[in-house]
C-alpha positions as CSV (number, residue, x, y, z in Angstrom):
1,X,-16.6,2.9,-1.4
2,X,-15.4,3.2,2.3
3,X,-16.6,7.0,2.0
4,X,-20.1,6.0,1.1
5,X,-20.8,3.1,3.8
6,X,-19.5,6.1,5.9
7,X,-21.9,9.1,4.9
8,X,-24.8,6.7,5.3
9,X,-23.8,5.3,8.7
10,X,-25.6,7.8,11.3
11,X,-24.2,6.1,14.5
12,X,-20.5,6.7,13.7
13,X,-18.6,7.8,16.9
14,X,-16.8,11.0,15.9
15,X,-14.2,12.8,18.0
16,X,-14.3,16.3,16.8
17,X,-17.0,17.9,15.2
18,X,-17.9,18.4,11.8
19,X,-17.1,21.9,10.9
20,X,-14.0,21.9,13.1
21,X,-10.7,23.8,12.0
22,X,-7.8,21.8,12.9
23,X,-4.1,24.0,13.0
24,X,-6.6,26.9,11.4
25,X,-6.2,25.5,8.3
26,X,-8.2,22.4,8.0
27,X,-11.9,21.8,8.2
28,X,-13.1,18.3,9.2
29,X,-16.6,17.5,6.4
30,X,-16.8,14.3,7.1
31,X,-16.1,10.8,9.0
32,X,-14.5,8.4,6.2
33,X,-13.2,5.8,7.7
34,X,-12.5,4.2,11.7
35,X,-10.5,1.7,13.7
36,X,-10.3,0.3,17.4
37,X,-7.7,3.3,17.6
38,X,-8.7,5.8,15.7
39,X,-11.1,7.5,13.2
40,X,-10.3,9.8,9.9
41,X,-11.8,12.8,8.4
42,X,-12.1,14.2,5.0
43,X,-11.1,17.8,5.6
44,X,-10.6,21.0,3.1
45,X,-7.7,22.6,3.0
46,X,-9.0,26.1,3.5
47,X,-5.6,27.3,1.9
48,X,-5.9,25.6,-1.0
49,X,-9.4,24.3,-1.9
50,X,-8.1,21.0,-1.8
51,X,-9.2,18.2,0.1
52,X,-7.1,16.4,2.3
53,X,-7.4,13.5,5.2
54,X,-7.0,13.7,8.7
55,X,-6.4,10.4,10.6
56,X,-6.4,10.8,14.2
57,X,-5.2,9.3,17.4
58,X,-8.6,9.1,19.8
59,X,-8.4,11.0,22.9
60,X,-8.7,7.5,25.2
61,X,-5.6,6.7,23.7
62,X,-3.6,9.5,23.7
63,X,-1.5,8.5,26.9
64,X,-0.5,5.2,25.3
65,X,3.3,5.9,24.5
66,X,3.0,2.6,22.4
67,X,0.5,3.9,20.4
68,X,2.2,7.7,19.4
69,X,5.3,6.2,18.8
70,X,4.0,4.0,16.2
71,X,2.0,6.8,15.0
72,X,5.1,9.2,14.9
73,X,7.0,6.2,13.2
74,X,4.0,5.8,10.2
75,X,4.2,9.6,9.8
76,X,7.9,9.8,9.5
77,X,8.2,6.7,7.2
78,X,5.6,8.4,4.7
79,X,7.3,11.9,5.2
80,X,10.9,9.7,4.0
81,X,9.6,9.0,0.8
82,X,8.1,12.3,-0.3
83,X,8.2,12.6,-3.7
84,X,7.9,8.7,-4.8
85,X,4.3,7.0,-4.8
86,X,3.6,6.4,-0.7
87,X,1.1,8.5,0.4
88,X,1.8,12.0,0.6
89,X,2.1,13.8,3.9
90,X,1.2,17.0,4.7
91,X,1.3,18.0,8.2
92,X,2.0,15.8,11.3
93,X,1.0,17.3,15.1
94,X,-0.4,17.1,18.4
95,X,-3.9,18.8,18.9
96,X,-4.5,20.9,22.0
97,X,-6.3,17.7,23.4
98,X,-3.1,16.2,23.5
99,X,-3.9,13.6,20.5
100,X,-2.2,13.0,17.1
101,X,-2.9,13.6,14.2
102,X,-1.7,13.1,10.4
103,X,-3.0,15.4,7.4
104,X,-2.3,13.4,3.9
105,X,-3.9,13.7,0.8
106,X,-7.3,12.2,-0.2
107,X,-7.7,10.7,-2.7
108,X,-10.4,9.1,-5.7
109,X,-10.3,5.5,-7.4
110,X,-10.3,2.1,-5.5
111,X,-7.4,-0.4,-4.3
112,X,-5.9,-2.9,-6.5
113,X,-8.0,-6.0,-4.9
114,X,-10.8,-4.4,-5.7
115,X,-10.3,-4.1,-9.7
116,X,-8.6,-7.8,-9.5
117,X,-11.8,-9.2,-8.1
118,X,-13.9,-7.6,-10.9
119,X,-11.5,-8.8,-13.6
120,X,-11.8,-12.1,-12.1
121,X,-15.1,-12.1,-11.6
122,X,-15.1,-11.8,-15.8
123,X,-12.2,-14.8,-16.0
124,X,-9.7,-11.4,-17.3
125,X,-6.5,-10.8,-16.0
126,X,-5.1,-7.5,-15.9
127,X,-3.2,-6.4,-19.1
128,X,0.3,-6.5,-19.6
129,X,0.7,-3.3,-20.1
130,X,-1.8,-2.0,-16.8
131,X,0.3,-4.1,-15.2
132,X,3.7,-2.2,-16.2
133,X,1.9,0.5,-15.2
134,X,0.8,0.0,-12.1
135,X,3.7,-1.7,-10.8
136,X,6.7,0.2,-12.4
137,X,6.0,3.4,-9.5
138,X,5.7,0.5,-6.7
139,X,8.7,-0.9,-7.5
140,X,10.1,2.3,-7.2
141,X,8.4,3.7,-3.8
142,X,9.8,0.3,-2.4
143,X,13.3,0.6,-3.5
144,X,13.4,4.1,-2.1
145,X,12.1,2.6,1.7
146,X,14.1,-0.5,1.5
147,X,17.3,2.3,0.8
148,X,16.2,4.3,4.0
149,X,15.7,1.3,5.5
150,X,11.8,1.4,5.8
151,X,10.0,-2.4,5.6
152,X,6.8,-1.9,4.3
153,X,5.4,-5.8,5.3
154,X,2.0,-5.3,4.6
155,X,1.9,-5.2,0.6
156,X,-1.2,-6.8,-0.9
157,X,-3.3,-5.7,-3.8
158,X,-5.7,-3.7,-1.1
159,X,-2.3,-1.7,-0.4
160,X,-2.1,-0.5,-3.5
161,X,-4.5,2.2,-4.5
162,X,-5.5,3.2,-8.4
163,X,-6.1,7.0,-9.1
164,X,-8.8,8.5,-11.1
165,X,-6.8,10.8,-12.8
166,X,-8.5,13.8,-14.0
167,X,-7.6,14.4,-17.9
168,X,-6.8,18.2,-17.1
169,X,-4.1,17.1,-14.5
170,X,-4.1,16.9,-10.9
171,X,-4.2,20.0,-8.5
172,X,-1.8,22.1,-6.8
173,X,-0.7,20.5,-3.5
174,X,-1.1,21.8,0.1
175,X,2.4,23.5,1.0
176,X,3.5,20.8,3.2
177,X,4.1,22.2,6.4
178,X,5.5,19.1,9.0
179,X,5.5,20.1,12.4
180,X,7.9,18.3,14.9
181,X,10.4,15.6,14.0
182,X,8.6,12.8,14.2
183,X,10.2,9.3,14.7
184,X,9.5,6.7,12.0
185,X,6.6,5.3,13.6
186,X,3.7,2.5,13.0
187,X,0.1,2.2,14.3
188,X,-2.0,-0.5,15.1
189,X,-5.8,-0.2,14.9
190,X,-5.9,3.1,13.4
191,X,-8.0,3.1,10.2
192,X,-5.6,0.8,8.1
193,X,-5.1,3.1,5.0
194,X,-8.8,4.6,5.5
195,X,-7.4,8.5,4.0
196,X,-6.8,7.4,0.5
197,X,-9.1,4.9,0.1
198,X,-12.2,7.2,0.2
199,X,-14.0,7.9,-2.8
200,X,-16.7,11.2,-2.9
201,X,-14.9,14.0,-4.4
202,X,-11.5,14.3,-2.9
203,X,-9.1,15.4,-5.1
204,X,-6.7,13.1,-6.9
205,X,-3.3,14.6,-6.3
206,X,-0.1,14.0,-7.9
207,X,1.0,16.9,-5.8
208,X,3.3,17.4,-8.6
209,X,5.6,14.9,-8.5
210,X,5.2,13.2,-12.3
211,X,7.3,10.5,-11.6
212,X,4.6,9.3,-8.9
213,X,2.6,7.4,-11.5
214,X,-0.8,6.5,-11.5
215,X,-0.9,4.3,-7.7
216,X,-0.2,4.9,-4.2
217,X,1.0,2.7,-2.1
218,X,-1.1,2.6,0.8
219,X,-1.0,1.7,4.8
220,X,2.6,2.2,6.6
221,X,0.9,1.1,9.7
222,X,2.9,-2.0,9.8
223,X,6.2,-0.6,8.4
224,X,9.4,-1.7,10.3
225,X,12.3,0.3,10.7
226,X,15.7,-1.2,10.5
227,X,17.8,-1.0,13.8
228,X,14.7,0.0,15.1
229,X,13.2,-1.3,18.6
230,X,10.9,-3.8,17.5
231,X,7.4,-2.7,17.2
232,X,5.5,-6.0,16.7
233,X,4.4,-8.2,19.8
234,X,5.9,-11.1,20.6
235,X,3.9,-14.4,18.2
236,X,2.0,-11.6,16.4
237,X,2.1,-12.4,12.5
238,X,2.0,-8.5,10.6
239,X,0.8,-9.3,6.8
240,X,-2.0,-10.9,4.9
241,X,-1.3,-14.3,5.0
242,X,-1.4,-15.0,0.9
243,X,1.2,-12.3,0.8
244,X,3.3,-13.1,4.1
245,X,7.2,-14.6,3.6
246,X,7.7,-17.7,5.5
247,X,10.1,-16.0,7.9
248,X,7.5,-13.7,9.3
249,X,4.9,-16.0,10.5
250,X,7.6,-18.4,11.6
251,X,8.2,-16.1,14.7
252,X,11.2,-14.6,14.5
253,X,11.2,-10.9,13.7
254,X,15.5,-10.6,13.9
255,X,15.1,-12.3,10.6
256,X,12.9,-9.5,9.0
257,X,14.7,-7.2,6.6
258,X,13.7,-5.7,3.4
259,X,13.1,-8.8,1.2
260,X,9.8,-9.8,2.9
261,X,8.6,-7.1,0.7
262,X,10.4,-8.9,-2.6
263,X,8.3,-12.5,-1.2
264,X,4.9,-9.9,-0.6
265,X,5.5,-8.3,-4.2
266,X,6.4,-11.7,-5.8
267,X,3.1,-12.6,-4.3
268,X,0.6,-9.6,-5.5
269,X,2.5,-10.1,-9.2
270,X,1.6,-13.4,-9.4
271,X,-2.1,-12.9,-8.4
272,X,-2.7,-9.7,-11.1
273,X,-1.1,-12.6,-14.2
274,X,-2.5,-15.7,-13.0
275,X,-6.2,-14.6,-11.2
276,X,-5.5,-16.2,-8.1
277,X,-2.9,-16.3,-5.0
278,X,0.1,-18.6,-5.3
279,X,-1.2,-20.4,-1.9
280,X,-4.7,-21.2,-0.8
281,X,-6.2,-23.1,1.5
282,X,-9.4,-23.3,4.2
283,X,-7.7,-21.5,6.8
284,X,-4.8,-18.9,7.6
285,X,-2.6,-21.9,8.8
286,X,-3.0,-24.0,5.6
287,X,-2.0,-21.1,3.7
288,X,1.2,-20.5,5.6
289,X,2.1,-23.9,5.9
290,X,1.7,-24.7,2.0
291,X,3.7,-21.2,1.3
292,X,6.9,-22.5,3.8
293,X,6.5,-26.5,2.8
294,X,4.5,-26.7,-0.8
295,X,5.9,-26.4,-4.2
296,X,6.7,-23.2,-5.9
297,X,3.6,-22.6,-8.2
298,X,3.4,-22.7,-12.4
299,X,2.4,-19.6,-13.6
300,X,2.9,-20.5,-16.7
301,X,0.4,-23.3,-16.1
302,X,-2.2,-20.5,-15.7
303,X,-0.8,-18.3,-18.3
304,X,0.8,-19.8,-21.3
305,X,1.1,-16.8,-22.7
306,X,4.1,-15.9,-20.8
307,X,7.3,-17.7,-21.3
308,X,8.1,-20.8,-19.7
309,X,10.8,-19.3,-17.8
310,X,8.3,-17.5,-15.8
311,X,8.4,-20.2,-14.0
312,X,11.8,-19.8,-12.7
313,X,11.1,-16.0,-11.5
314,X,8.2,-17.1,-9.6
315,X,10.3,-20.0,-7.5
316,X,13.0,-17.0,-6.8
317,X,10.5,-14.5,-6.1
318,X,8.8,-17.0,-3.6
319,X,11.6,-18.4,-2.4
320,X,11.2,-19.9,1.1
321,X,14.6,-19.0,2.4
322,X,15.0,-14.9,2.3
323,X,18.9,-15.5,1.0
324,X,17.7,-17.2,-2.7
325,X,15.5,-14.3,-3.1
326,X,16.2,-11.8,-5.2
327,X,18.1,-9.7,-3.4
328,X,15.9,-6.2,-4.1
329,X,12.8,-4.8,-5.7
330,X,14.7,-3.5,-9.2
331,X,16.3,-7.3,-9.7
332,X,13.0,-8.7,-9.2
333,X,11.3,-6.4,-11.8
334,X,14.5,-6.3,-14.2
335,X,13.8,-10.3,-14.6
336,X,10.3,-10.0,-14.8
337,X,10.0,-7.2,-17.6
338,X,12.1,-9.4,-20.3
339,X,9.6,-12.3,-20.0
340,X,6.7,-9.6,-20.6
341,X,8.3,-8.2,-23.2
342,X,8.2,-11.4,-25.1
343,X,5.0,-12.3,-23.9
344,X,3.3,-8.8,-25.5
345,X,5.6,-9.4,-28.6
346,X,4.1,-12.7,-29.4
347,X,0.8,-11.6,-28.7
348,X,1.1,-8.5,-31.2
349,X,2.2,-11.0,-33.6
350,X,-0.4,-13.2,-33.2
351,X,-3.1,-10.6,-33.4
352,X,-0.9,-9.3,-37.2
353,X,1.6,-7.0,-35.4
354,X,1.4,-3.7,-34.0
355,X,3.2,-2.0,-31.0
356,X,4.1,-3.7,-28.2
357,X,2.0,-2.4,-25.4
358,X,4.9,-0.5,-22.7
């Protein structure tokens, strides 16, 4: 885990001390995670007991107005969708130094690559039922950006983060307590998602919000705002290029609305039922190029367990041009869960009946 390579690294640049109280309220324990732009703490919420992160700007950067308005923009996007399964927010200021800083929760489990890779590893794929699971609160968080019209385009399976859940129920939450109206805002080179993808004993908070399921959905550090000014350079490519629509890389970021994410999510979907990515190759170009030019892949090929007409949701899902998509996050799931349904039905029946798993 990202906390433990950082408790046993000794050479770790910090800039505050360990011990510090941030807004009187927050005391910095440890280093968990760092970036070209900035570095995050686990803190305790000396208010609550609880502990929280606390991602901050460095100091050398703190004059960049490129860099704290993509900060302000990340901050604001998560603080939108309160209440859904993005990561929590529960502060957002500027310390005396002049630098920012964000306080969201901390949490325990690992990311979604990580328990793909290990079910791989074994030739499993995740369950059917996981994968309702995991996926219903996503779908969910995304429709509720894409209505405020927040662009995620970074999902990937190490984007979305599994909870230990404690049987005895999560913990009360830190009262929230925002400071500012910050802009919708992005970063770049800030700890990409390093808060909530520490293990160690951080607390895994639902924060009281029940429909928030059992996932987060990690790193807004790329996340576009409609109408906004553009925040991505010129012939920069945001994304993971198994995950990345064919629009993005090809350069023209006018193009870029909400259904990159439906392409992205097709994408992750596909890898947890067929164990791989829907386009490989030996480098980031092949990839790209095979995802704009290559057949739609079978993934009924590599499961034929699920209905043949899987098929058909995948070529929509990854559909090269952004207008025969599916058009948002709840068409692409309301296809999808039909042709699970069968799938688990057949399988109960196989195995001499039984519920189907939901």
């Amino acid at each position: 885990m990202l906390a433990q390579r950082a408790r046993n690294s000794e050479d770790l640049p910090m800039d505050h001390d360990i011990d510090d109280v941030i807004d009187g309220r927050y005391k910095l324990i440890e280093v968990v995670g760092q970036g070209g732009h900035g570095v995050v703490y686990r803190a305790l919420d000396q208010e609550t007991g609880t502990h929280v992160a606390v991602k901050y700007l460095r100091p050398e950067f703190s004059g960049d107005p490129a860099l704290k308005a993509r900060m302000r923009r990340e901050a604001s996007a998560m603080g939108a969708l309160s209440g859904t399964s993005a990561t929590q927010v529960f502060a957002f200021s500027e310390a005396p130094d002049g630098t920012l800083y964000i306080v969201m929760e901390f949490l325990k489990g690992s990311d979604l690559e990580t328990t793909l890779r290990r079910l791989e590893a074994r030739n499993q794929r995740l369950p059917l039922a996981r994968l309702r699971e995991l996926f219903r609160p996503i779908i969910d968080t995304l429709h509720a950006a894409h209505a405020r019209g927040i662009v995620h385009r970074d999902l990937k399976p190490a984007n979305i983060f599994v909870l230990d859940i404690d049987a005895s129920g999560p913990p009360s939450s830190p009262s929230p307590r925002h400071k500012g109206s910050p802009e919708h805002a992005t970063h770049d080179g800030l700890p990409a998602g390093d808060p909530i993808r520490a293990g160690g004993d951080g607390a895994p908070a639902d924060r009281g919000a029940a429909n928030r399921g059992c996932v987060r959905l990690l790193d807004f550090g790329l996340v576009k705002v409609m109408q906004a000014d553009p925040l991505t350079r010129e012939g920069a490519i945001p994304g993971s290029p198994s995950y990345i629509a064919p629009e993005v890389w090809k350069g023209r970021p006018q193009e870029i609305d909400h259904r990159i994410d439906i392409y992205s999510l097709g994408a992750v979907i596909f890898r947890a039922l067929a164990g791989r990515v829907p386009f490989a190759g030996a480098s980031r170009v092949d990839i790209l190029l095979a995802a704009a030019r290559g057949p739609r892949p079978s993934l009924h090929a590599f499961r034929p367990d699920l209905p043949p007409e899987v098929d058909a949701w995948v070529a929509r899902a990854l559909a090269v041009i952004p207008e025969e998509r599916f058009q948002d996050v709840r068409a692409l799931w309301s296809a999808l869960e039909p042709l699970l349904d069968r799938a688990a039905r057949a399988g109960a029946e196989a195995a001499g009946g039984g519920a189907i798993p939901r």
